[in-house]
N, C-alpha and C positions, 0 to 999 in steps of 0.2 A: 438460818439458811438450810439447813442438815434437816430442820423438820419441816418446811416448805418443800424442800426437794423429795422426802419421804412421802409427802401425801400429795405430789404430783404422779409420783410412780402411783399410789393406791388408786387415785382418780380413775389413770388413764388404764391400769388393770380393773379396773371397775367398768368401766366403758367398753373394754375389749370383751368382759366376760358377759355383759346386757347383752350386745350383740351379735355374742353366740348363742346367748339365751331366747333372742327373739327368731322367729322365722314369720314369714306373708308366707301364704300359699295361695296360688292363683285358683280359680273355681275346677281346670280340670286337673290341678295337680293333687297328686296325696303323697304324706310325709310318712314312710314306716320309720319307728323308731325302735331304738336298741338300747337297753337299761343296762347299764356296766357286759353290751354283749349280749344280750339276751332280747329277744325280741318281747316287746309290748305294747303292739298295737298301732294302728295305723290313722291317722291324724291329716284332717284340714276337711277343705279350704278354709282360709282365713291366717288369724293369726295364731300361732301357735311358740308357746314357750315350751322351751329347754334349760335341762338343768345342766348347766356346762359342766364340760371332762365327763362326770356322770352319762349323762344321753346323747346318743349323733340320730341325727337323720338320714335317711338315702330318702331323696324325692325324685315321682315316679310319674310319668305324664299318662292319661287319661285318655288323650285324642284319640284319631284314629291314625295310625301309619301306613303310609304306602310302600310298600317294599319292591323294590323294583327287581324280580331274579334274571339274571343276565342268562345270554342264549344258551342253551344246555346240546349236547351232542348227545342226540338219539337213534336208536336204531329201533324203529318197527318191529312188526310181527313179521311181515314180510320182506323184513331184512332189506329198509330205506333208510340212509343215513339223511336225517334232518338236523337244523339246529331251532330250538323252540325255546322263546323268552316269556312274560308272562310277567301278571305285576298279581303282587299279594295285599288285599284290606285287611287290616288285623288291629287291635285295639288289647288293653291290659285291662279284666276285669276284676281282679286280686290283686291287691299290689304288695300284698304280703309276700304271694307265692313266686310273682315275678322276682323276687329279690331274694328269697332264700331256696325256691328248689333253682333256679339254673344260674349260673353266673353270669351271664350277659345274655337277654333274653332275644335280644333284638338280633345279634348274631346266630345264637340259636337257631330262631324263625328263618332266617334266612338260608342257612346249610339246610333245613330240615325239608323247606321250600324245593329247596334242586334237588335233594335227593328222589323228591315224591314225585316232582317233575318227570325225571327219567323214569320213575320204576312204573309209574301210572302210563305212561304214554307210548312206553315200550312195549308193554301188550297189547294196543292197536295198531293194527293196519295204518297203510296212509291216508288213502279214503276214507276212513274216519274220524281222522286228526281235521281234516280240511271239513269233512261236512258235519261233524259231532261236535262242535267245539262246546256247545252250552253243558253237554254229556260230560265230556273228560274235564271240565272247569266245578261241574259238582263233584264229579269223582276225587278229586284233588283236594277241593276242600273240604270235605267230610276225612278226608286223611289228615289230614293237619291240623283241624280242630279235634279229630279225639287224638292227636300225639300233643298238641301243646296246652289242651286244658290243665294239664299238670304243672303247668307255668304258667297259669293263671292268665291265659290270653286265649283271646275268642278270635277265629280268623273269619272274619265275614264276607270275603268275597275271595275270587279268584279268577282270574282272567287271562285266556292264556292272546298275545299281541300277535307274534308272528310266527310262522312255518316254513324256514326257508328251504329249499329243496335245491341242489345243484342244478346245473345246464343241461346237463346230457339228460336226468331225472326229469327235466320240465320238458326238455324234447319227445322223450319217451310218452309221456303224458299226453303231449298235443297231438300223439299220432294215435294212441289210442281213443283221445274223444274225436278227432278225425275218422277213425274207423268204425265208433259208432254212432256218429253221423252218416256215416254211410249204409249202415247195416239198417237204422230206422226208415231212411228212404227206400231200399229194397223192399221192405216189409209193408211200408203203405203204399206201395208201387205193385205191390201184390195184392195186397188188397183191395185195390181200388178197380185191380182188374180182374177179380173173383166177384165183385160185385156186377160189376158189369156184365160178364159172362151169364152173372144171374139174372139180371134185368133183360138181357137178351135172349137168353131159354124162355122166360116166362114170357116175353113177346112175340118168337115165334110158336109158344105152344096159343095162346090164343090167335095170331093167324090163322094156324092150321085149323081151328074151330071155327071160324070163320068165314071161310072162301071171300067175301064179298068183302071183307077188311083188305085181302091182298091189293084190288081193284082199284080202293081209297088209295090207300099207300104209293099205287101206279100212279094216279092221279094229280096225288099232293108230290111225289117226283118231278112228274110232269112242269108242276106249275115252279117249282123252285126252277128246273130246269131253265124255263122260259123267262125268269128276271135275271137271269147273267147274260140274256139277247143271241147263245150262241145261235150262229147259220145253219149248223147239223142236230137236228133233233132225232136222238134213236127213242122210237115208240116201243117201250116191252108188251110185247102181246099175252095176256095172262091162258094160260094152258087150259084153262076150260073153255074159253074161247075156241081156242085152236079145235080144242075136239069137239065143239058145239060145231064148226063151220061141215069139219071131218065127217060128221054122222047125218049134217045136211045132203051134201054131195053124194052120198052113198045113195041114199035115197032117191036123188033124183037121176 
């Protein structure tokens, strides 16, 4: 009984030590392994053995991650307090480095993310946070990917979501694109009437070259005159007229 029961115990420590010895790794996982402590190399997909007590694994995913960095309180250049969220793409291309330069990587990225948040967006303006965003979304990730290539992570994108602005700020705002909506209609309202002025000097500088245009002009008056049917027609009598009649009379 004593030796049945002894090589029950060996079985089932036999069984317990296979598997720890065995590991699957899925296609985008890798296994870094540690030899009594010591790192040796990084392992998979597939299957992979270990020498138990001897070797552990840490396994390290591949994918890409979303990180989602929560609303950050910023202050402008010009001294606007917003709150800006933003989501991070970032993926582990070392999974050696991920595991021995930082201790939790994915923490890391994420503190590293809000720091760069603030610091990046606090030297623009508001007007630029609102119309630059593909600008301050590269600026951002080019900071993050040379601070986290040393953890062995590549941050591939970055996007910033929202800009929220206070009440009074958004008021402030709609009175200034109110004011220059007003200031662009003045300006084509001036234009339009320096154009004009000019279309009318160059009309009457060719009447005056003219005399006999003036005549027409009387004429085609006339006739507009005559399709609205009013009862009172004033006839303009054109001034060479008048002194063509004037220098008759003298005459006779």
């Amino acid at each position: 009984m004593i030796a049945l029961f002894v090589v029950l115990v060996l079985a089932v420590l036999a069984v317990m030590l296979l598997l720890q010895a065995i590991r699957i790794l899925r296609e985008y996982d890798r296994g870094v392994v540690f030899t009594l402590g010591r790192y040796t190399g990084v392992k998979g997909p597939g299957l992979i053995l270990l020498i138990p007590i001897v070797q552990q694994m840490v396994k390290v995913s591949l994918r890409t991650v979303v990180l989602d960095v929560p609303s950050q309180d910023v202050i402008s250049r010009d001294n606007v307090s917003v709150k800006v969220s933003a989501v991070v793409y970032f993926r582990v291309i070392d999974p050696d480095k991920a595991i021995i330069q930082v201790q939790d990587f994915l923490f890391a990225t994420s503190q590293l993310s809000q720091t760069t948040l603030r610091s990046v967006l606090g030297k623009h303006e508001l007007d630029e946070m609102l119309a630059e965003r593909d600008k301050l979304n590269h600026d951002v990730r080019e900071i993050l990917d040379s601070q986290t290539v040393a953890w062995g992570v590549k941050v591939a994108n970055v996007e910033i979501k929202h800009v929220d602005i206070n009440e009074s700020m958004v008021r402030a705002i709609a009175r200034q694109a109110e004011a220059e909506r007003a200031r662009r209609a003045r300006v084509i309202n001036a234009q339009g009437e320096r154009q004009a002025a000019d279309t009318l000097a160059e009309a009457a500088g060719v009447l005056a070259k003219q005399p006999g245009a003036m005549q027409l002009r009387y004429f085609s008056t006339l006739q507009d005159i005559g399709v609205d049917k009013n009862t009172t027609v004033v006839f303009p009598l054109p001034i060479e007229m008048i002194e063509g009649l004037s220098r008759r009379a003298s005459k006779t």
